[in-house]
N, C-alpha and C positions, 0 to 999 in steps of 0.2 A: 752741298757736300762735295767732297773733292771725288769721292768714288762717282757722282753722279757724272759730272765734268767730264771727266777721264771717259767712261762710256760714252758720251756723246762726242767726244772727240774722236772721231775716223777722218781717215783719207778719201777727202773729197773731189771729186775729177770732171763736175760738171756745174758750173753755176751761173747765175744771173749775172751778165756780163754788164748789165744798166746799172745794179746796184751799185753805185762808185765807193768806194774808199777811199780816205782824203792822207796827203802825207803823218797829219796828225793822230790818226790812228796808226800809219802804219810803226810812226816812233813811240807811242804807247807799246806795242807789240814788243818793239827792240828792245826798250827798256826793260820787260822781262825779260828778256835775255840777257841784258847786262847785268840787270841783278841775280842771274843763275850762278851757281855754283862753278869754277873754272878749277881744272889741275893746277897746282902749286897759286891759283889765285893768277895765273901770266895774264890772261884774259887777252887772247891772241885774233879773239874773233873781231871783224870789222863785217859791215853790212853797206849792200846796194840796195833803196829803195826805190819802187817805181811805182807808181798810180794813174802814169800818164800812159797815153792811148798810143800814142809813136813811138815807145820807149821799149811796153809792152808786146807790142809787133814786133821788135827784134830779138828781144827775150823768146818770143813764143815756138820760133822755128829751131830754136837750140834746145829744144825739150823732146824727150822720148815716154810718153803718155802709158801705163796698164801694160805693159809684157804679158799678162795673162789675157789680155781681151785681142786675140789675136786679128780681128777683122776691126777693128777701133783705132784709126788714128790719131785719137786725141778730141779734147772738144770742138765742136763745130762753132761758126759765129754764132754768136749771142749767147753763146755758153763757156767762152776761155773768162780767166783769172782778171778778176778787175786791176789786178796789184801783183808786185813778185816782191818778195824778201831775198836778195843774194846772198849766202853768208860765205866769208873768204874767210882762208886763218893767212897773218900776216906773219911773214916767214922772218922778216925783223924782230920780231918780239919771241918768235920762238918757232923751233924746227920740228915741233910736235904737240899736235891739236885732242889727241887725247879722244875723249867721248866730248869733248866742251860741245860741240855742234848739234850733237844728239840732246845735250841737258839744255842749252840754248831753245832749242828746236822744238823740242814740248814744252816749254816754256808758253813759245809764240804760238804755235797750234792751242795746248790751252785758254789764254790768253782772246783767241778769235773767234774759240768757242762761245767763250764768255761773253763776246760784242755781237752773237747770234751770225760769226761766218765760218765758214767754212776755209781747209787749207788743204793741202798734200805734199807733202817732202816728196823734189824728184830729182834722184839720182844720175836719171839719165841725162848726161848733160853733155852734148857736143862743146869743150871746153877751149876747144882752140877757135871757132866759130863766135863764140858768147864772147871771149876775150876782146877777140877783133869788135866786135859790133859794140861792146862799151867802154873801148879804150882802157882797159883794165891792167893794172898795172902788173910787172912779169911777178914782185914780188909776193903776190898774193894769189893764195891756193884757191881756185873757186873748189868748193866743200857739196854746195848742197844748194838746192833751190827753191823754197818754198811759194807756192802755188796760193794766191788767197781768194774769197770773193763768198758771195753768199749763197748758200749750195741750192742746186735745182735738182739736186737726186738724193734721194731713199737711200739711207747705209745701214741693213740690220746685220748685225753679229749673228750667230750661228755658232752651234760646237762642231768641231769635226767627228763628234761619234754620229752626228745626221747627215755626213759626207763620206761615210767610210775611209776615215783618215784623211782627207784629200785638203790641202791646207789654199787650194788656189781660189781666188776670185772669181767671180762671176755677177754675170747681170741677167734678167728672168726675163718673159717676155713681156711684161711692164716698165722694164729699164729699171727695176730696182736692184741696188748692187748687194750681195747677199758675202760677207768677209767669217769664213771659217776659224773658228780658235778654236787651239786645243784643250781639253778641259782641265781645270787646278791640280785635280791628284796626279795627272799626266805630266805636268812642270815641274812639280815639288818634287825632290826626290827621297825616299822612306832610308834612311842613314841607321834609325834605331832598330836593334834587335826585338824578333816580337817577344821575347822574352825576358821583358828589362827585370 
């Protein structure tokens, strides 16, 4: 069931770096994203993939890992991403990318769930650094970076009324990473009078 999916789908920041992922999975992945949902249909995103081990080294130092885990720089050997998804929107096809990247993007996240991996959307991206090192063309916006491989850490969900509001990450002293959400009545917001 797709609510189950969804649930098992967290951002994942530590994995079996031996688990390989082959270019064929990662173009099943993309494929979901191509078949996503795109504004006006432009379909502007294009993708980098990588599964290769010299590829992924210059990817990896262009990343900024957890902002909340303040003494954490990232994973160590044996635990970075077997694989990187790069998604670019291509400024040819169109000068605005819309939410496509985000609908793309849980696509693929879903999608990795599904093949038993794990991913993490990372923002932090030294983008003039990552340019240089994959010869990336000026015309095309790096967006987003998706992180994959097979997770070697614990992600349980949490409400934040067991955080007193507190919506940050954290990891416990068994390195399980404990991700705070606000609860449903807290999101939905009440429009109807109580006296309809």
């Amino acid at each position: 069931m797709i609510a189950d999916l969804v649930k098992k789908t967290r951002s994942c920041r530590r994995f079996n770096e031996n688990r390989k992922i082959t270019m064929d999975e990662l173009k099943q992945l993309v494929d979901l994203g191509r078949l996503s949902a795109s504004a006006a249909n432009r379909q502007p995103l294009k993708y980098i993939l990588s599964c290769d081990r010299k590829i992924n080294n210059k990817i990896f130092p262009c990343i900024g890992w957890a902002a909340y885990l303040k003494d954490w720089k990232g994973p160590g050997t044996g635990e970075r991403p077997a694989a990187y998804i790069i998604m670019l929107g291509d400024t040819n096809i169109s000068s605005e990318f819309w939410c496509d990247h985000g609908i793309s993007g849980q696509s693929i996240l879903l999608g990795a769930t599904e093949m038993g991996l794990g991913g993490c959307f990372i923002g932090a991206i030294n983008k003039d650094k990552l340019r240089q090192e994959l010869n990336i063309a000026p015309e095309l916006t790096i967006m987003l970076i998706i992180a994959l491989g097979e997770p070697a850490e614990e992600v349980i969900i949490e409400s934040t009324s067991d955080t007193n509001g507190n919506i940050r990450y954290w990891r416990d002293e068994n390195g399980t990473h404990h991700v705070p959400k606000r609860p449903l009545d807290e999101v939905i917001l009440d429009i109807y009078p109580e006296d309809k």
